[in-house]
C-alpha positions in Angstrom: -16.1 1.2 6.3 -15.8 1.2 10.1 -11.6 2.0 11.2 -11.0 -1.2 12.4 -11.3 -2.7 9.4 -9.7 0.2 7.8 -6.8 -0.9 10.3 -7.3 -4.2 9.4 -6.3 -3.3 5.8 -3.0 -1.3 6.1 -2.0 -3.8 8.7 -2.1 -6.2 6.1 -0.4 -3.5 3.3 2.4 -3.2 6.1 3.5 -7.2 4.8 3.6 -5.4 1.4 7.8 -4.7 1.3 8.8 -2.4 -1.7 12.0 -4.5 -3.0 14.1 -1.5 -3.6 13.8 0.0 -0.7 13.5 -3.0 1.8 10.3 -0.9 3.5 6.5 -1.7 3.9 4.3 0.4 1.4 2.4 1.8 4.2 5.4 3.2 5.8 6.4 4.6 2.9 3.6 6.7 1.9 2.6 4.5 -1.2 -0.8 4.0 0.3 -3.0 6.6 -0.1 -6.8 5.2 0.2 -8.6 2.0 0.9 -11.5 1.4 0.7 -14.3 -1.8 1.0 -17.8 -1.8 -0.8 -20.6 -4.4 0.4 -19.7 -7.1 -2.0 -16.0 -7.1 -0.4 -14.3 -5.3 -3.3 -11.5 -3.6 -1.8 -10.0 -0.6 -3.6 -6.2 0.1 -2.9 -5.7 3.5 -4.0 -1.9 3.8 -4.3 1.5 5.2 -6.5 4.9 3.9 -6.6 8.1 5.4 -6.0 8.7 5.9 -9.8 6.4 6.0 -12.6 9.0 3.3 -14.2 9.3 1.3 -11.7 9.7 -2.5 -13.2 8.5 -3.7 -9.7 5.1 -2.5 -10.2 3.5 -6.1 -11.2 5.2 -7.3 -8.3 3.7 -4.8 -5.6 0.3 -5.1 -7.0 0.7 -9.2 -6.9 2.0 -8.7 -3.1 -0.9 -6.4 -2.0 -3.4 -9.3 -3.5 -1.8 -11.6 -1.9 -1.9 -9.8 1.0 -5.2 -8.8 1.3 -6.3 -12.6 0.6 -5.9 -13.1 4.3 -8.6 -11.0 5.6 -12.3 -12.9 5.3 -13.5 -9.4 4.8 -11.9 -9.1 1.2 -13.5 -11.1 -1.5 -11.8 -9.2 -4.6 -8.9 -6.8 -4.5 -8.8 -3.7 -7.3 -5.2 -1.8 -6.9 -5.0 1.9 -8.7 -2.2 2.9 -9.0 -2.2 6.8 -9.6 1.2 9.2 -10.1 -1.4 11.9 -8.4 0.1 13.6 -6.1 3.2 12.7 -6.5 4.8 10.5 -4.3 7.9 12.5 -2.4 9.9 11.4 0.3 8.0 13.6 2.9 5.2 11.3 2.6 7.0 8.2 4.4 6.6 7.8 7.9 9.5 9.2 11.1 9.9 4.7 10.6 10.9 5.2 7.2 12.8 7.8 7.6 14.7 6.5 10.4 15.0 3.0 8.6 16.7 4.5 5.5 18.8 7.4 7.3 16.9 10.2 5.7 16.4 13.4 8.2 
């Protein structure tokens, strides 16, 4: 996958707002791999900000939804994984700006 389409993909993950914390999941750190086979599977490799979050459905159905808007993209596959674990460090200078964490 060439890295304007990888670009392609997080800008389209960066419409994907977590609820609780009002911030894209890019931003954040959530994302941590995407990837696009030939037959236009994409693979969203990616964690949450706690292994209970109740908002999980509603991420996954977000990033779908999000992803439906690139003609690249025939069928999205979100993994979510708790490895590593995310941490705060992982967000962006944005993020950390946006939620008044130093």
């Amino acid at each position: 996958m060439d890295q304007d389409l990888k670009d392609s993909i997080l800008g389209a993950l960066e419409n994907v707002i977590d609820p609780e914390l009002g911030i894209d999941i890019v931003n954040l750190g959530l994302v941590y791999d995407v990837d696009l086979d030939e037959e236009g599977l994409c693979t969203v490799t990616m964690t949450l900000t706690s292994m209970g979050c109740p908002l999980g459905p509603v991420i996954v159905d977000q990033v779908n939804t999000a992803l439906s808007d690139l003609p690249e993209v025939k069928k999205v596959d979100v993994n979510i994984v708790w490895q590593p674990v995310w941490n705060k460090d992982m967000m962006s200078r944005y993020a950390k700006m946006a939620l008044g964490i130093r």
